[in-house]
C-alpha positions in Angstrom: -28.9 34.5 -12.8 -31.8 34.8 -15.5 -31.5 32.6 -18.7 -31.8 34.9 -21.6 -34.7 34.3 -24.2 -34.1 35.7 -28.1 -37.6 36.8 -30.1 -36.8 37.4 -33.4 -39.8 38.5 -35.7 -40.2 40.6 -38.2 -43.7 42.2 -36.5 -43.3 44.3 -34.1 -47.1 43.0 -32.6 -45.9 39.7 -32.6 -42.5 40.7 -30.3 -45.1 42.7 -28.2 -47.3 39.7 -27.6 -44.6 37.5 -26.8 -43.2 40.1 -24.7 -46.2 40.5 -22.6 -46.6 36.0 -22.2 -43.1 35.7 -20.6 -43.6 38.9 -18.7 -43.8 37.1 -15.1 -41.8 34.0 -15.6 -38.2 33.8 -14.5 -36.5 34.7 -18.0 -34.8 37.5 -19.2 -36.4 38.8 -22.3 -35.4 40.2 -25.4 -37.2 41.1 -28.9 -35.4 42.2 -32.2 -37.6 42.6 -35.6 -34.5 41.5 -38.0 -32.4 38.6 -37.7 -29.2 40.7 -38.5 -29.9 42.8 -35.4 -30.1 39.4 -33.0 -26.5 38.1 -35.3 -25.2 41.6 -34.1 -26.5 40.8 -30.2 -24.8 36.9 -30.4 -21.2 38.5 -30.8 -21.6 39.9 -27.1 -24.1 37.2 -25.7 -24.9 33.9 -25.6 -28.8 33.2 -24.6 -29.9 30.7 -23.5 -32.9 30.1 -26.0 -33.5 31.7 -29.6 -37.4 31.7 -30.9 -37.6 33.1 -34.5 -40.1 33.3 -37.2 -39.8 31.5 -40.0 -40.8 33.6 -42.8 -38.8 36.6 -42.5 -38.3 39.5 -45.5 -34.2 40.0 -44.2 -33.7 35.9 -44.1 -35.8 33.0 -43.6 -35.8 31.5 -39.9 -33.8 28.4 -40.8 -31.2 30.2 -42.6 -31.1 32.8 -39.6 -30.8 29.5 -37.1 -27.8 28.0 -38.8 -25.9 31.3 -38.2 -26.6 31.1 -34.8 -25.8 27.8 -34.7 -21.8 28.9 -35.7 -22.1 31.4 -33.5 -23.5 30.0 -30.2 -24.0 26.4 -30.7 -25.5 25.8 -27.1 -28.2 28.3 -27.5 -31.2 26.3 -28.4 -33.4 27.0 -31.4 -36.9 27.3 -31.7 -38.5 28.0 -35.0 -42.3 29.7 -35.4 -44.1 28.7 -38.6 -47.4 29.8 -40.1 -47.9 26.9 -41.9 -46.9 23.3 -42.3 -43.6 23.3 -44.7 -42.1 19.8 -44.8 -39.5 21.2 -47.0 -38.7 24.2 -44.2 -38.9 21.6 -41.4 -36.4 19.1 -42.7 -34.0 22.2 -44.2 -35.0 23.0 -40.0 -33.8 20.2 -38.8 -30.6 20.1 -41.5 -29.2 23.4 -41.5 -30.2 24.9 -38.0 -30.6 21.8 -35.3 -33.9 23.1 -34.5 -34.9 21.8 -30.8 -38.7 22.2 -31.8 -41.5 23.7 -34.0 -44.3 26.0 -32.8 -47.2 26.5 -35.2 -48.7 30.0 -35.7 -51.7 30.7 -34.3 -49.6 30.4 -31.1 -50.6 28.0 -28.3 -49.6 29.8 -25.2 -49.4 26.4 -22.7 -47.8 24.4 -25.5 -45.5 27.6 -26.1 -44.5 28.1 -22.3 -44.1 24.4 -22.0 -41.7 24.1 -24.8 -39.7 26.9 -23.9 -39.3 25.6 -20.1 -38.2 22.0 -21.7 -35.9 24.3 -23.6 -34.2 25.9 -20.6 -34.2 22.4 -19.0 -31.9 21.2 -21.9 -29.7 24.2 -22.1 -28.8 23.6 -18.5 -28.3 20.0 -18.7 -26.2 21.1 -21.7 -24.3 23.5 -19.8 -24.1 21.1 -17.1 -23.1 18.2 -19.2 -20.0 20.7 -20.6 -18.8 21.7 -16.8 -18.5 18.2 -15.6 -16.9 16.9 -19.1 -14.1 20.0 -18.2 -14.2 18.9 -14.7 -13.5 15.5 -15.4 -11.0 16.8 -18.1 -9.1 18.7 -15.3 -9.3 16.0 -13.2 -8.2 13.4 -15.3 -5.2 16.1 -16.2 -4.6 16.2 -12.6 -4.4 12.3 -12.4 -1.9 12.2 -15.6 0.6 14.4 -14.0 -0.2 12.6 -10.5 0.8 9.2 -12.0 3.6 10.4 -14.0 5.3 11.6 -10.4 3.9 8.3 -9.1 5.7 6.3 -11.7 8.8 8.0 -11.3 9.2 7.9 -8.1 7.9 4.6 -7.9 10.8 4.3 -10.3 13.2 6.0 -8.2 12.2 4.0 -5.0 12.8 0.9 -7.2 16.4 1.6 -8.5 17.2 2.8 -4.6 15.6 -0.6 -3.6 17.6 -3.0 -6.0 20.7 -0.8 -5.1 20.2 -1.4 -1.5 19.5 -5.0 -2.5 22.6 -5.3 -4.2 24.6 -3.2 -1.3 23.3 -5.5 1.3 24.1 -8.9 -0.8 27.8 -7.4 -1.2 27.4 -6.8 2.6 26.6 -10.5 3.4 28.9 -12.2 1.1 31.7 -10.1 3.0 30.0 -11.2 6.2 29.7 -14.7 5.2 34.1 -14.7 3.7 34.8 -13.0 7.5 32.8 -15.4 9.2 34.0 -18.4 7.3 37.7 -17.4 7.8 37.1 -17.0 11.5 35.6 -20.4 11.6 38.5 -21.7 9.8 41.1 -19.8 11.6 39.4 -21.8 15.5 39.3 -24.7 13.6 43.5 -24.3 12.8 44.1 -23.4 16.5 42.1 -27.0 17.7 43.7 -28.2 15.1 47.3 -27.1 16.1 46.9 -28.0 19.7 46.0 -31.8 18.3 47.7 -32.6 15.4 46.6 -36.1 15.6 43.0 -34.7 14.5 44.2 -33.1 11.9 41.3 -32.6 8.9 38.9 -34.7 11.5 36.7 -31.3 12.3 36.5 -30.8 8.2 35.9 -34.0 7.3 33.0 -34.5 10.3 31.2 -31.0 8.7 31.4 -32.9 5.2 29.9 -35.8 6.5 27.0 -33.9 8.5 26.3 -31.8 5.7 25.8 -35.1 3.0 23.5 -36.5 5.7 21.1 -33.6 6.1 21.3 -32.5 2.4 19.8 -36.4 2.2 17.7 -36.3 4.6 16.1 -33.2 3.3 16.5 -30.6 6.0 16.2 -26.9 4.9 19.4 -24.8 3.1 19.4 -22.8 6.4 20.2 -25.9 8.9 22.7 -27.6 6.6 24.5 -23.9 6.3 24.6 -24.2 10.3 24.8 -28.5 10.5 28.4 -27.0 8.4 29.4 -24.4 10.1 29.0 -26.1 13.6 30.8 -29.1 12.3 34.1 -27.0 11.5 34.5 -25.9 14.8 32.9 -28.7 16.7 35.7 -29.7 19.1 36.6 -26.1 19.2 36.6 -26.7 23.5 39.5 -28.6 23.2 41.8 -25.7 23.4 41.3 -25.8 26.9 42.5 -29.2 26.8 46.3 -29.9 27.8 48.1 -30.9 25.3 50.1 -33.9 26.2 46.1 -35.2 27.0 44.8 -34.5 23.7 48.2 -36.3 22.0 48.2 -39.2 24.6 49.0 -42.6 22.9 47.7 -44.9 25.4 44.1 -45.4 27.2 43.1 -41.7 29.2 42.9 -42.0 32.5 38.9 -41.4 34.1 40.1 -38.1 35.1 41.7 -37.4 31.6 38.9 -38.3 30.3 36.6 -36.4 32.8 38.6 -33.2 31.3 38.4 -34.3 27.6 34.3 -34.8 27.9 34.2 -31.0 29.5 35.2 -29.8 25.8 31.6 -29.2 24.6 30.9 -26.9 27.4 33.9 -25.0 26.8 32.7 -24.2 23.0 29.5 -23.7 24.0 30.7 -21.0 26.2 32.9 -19.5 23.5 30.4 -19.7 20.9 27.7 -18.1 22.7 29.2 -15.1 22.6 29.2 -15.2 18.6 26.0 -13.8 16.8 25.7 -16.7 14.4 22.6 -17.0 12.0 21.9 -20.6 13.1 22.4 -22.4 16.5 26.1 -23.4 16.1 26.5 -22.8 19.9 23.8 -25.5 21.0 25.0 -28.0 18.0 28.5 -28.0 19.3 27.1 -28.0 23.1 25.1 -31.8 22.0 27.4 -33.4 19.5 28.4 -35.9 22.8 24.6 -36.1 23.4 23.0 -39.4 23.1 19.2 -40.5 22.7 19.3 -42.9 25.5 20.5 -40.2 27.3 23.9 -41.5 28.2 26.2 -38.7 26.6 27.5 -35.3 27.7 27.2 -33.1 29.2 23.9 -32.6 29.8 22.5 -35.8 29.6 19.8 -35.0 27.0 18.0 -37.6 25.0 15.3 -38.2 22.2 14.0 -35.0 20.7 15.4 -33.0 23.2 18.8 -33.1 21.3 19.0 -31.0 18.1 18.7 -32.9 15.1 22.0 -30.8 13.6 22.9 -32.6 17.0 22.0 -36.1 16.3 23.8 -36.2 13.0 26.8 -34.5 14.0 26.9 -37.1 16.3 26.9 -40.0 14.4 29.0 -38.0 11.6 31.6 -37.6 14.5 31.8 -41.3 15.8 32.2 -42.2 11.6 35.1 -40.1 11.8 36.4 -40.6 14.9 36.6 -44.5 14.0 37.7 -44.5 10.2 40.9 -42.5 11.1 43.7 -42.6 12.8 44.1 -42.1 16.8 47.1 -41.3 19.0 46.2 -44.4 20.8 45.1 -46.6 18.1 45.4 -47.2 14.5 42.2 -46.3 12.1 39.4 -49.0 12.2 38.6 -48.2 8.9 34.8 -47.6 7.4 33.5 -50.8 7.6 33.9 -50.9 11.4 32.7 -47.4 11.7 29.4 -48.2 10.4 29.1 -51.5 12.6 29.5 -49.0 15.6 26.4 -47.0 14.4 24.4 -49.9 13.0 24.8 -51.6 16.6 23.9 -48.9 18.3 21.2 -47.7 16.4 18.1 -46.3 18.1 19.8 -46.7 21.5 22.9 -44.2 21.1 22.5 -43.2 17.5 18.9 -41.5 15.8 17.5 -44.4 13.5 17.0 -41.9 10.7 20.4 -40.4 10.7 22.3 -44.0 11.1 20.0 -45.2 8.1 20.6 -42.3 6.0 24.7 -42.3 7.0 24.6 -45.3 6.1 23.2 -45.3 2.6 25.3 -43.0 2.1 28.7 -45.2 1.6 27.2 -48.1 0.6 25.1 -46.8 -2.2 25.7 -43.5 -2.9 29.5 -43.8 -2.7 30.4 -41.2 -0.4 34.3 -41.1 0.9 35.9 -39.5 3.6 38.5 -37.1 2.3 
């Protein structure tokens, strides 16, 4: 498409002159010889360019220029003088934005030039106006994308925290179920061997201070607990007149009582627990010199939840009361573990059991 190119002059010879200059070039060309006529023309087109005399008898060219300027205020404006005005060029400048000035006589190449810079700008211009609404679209488009991002960002977030909440509800319940199934093997042990009464609590008490001291994570002392409740839970399989003997077990008696890990192990292990309660009640018996049961596992190789339940249990087993004896009492307990400390016992664990009646004043309940 052409751009359009405005001659306004009041002499017809002048419009015919100009006329025959731009006759060639690329433009679309038109003349009117009174500036009202090319007002008239502006209220159906825009063109590109406007070139108009300055010293016209309807209006002068820099009143005729700040029309167009209200009426097209991309078309650039060109003004034609016959003389140097400082006065007209400034009022120019003021009232019409003039782009340039061409002095009369007319130069041809400085004419053509100018009027090809004048194009130039028009289109950068134009250009300049269809990105700015292009980015103004765009940037619309972006507004209404992030509000529907935000609010379903929003949405997802609510949904999220709802979930959150649902599935903390969820594993608090888990967690009451599971304790009260814990508690309710720990009663049936318990029932079958009344003599032990409290002994599997009071072992996951014990347990749990010496890994809370020792500094082991939330998760193993939640398992070092939960193992510790039910950590004689094999003895169910156990008769019962063995389990509330008074006097010394026979080996064979005592062949059956030592098979009572195993037999948790192998009830346990059927249980999806979070931590490894099965394998912590299968080593409580274990020792480091490898001497225990049943496995005959020692050092590293046996849990640490292992190693302290194991000293935890001995403690126990010692301060209270036994079909077959009366309690030793504390002080005797800890002898036991002091003894046999880095040969039965884990150093760490005996030390930190350890510390823990005699200066941090833990009890057995």
């Amino acid at each position: 498409m052409k751009e359009k190119i405005i001659f306004v002059d009041d002499k017809a010879s002048v419009l015919e002159y100009l006329e025959l200059l731009f006759k060639d070039e690329p433009y679309e060309i038109l003349n009117f010889n009174s500036p009202s006529k090319a007002l008239k023309h502006l209220e159906k087109s825009d063109p590109a360019v406007i070139i108009s005399d300055q010293c016209m008898p309807e209006m002068e060219g820099t009143t005729f220029l700040q029309k167009v300027k209200e009426m097209s205020p991309d078309t650039v404006r060109i003004i034609m003088t016959g003389y140097v005005d400082t006065e007209a060029a400034i009022a120019a400048i003021n009232q019409g934005n003039v782009f340039h000035f061409i002095s009369k006589p007319i130069d041809v190449q400085e004419l053509k030039l100018t009027v090809k810079n004048a194009i130039e700008h028009y289109k950068l211009v134009a250009e300049n106006k269809r990105l700015m609404e292009v980015t103004k679209e765009q940037n619309e488009k972006l507004r209404k994308l992030n509000e529907v991002l935000e609010k379903r960002v929003e949405e997802r977030t609510t949904q999220l925290k709802q979930n959150e909440e649902k599935l903390k509800r969820t594993l608090s319940k888990l967690r009451k179920t599971l304790g009260a199934t814990i508690q309710a093997m720990a009663l049936i042990v318990e029932t079958r061997d009344p003599y032990t009464a409290g002994h599997q609590q009071r072992v996951a008490d014990l347990a749990r201070a010496i890994a809370t001291e020792m500094g082991l994570s939330e998760d193993q002392i939640d398992g070092i607990r939960m193992a510790g409740v039910i950590h004689d839970l094999g003895k169910i399989a156990e008769p019962a007149e063995i389990l509330s003997k008074p006097g010394r077990l026979t080996e064979i008696e005592f062949s059956l009582i030592k098979t009572h890990p195993q037999v948790g192990y192998d009830i346990l292990k059927q249980i999806e627990f979070a931590w490894p309660v099965d394998m912590i009640v299968l080593q409580h018996h274990e020792r480091i010199n490898g001497s225990g049961y049943p496995k005959g596992l020692s050092g590293n190789k046996i849990l640490i939840e292992s190693r302290i339940m194991a000293v935890a249990d001995v403690v126990e087993a010692m301060a209270s009361h036994r079909p077959y004896r009366a309690a030793l009492g504390i002080e005797r307990a800890l002898a036991e573990i002091r003894k046999n400390r880095g040969t039965l016992y884990d150093p760490k664990v005996v030390d930190t059991c350890i510390k823990l009646f005699t200066k941090k004043g833990f009890q057995l309940k």
